[in-house]
C-alpha positions in Angstrom: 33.9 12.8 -2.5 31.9 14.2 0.3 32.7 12.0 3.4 30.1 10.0 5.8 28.5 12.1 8.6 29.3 15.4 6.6 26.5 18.2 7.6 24.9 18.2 4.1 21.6 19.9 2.3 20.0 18.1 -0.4 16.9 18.5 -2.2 13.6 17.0 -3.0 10.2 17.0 -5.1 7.3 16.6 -2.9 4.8 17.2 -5.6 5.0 17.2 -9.6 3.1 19.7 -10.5 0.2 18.1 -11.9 -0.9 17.0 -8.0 -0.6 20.2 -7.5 -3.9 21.5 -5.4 -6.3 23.2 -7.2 -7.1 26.8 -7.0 -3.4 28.0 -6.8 -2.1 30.7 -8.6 -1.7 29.0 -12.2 2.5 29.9 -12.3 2.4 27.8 -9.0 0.9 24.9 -10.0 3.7 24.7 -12.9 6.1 24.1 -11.1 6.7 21.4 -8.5 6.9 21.6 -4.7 10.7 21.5 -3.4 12.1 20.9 -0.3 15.4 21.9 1.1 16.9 20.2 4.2 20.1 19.7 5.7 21.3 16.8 7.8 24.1 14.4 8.4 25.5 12.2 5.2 24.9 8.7 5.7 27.1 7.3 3.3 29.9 8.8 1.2 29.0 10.9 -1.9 29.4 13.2 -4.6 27.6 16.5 -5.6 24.7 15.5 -7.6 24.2 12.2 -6.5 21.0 10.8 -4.5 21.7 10.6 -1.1 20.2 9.8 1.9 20.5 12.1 4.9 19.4 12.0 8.8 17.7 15.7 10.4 18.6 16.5 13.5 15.3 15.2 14.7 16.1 11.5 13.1 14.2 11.4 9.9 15.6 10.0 7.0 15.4 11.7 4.2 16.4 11.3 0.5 17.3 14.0 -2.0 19.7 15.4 -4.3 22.9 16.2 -2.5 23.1 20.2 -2.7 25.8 21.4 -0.6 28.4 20.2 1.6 29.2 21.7 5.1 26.1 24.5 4.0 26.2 27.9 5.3 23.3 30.4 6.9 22.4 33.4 4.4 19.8 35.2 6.5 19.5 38.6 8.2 17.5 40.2 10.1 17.1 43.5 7.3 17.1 46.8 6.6 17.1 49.2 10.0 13.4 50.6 10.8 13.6 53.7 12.7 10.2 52.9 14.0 10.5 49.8 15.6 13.8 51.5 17.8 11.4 53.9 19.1 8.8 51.8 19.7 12.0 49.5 21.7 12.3 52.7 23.6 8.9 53.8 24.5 8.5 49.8 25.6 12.0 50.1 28.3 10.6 53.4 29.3 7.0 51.8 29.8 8.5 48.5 31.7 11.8 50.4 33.3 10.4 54.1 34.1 12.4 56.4 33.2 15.1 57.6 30.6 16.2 53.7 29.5 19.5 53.8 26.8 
């Protein structure tokens, strides 16, 4: 059991897909619109279960319960060689100079 006030992610349908908007690509409008967010477990659950959460802002929000304790997967990447001599040129521009 996943304990009340856990920082949780759950997930919702916002649309079905057949109020979908018109004109989208047609694999779009198959499917139906999700939405992902994380907030604090208002009462004690499971994995699986409907749950509601609160966001950091206040909003309640229901949804499946997703993840307990959820971690960031992001980065920033692959390195561009450009953009660190375009970072230079700009220090050398606002700094004068030979900036390292």
């Amino acid at each position: 059991m996943i304990k009340q006030g856990t920082w949780v992610q759950i997930q919702s349908v916002i649309l079905l897909p057949e109020y979908r908007a018109k004109g989208i690509p047609e694999d779009t409008s198959k499917t139906p619109l999700l939405l992902w967010v994380k907030g604090t477990l208002l009462d004690e659950a499971k994995l699986g279960d409907i749950v509601r959460i609160q966001t950091i802002t206040g909003r309640i929000e229901t949804g499946t319960l997703l993840d307990a304790s959820p971690a960031f997967h992001h980065d920033f990447g692959d390195d561009v060689p450009e953009l660190r001599e375009i970072d230079q040129m700009v220090r050398r521009l606002v700094f004068g100079g030979d900036v390292q």
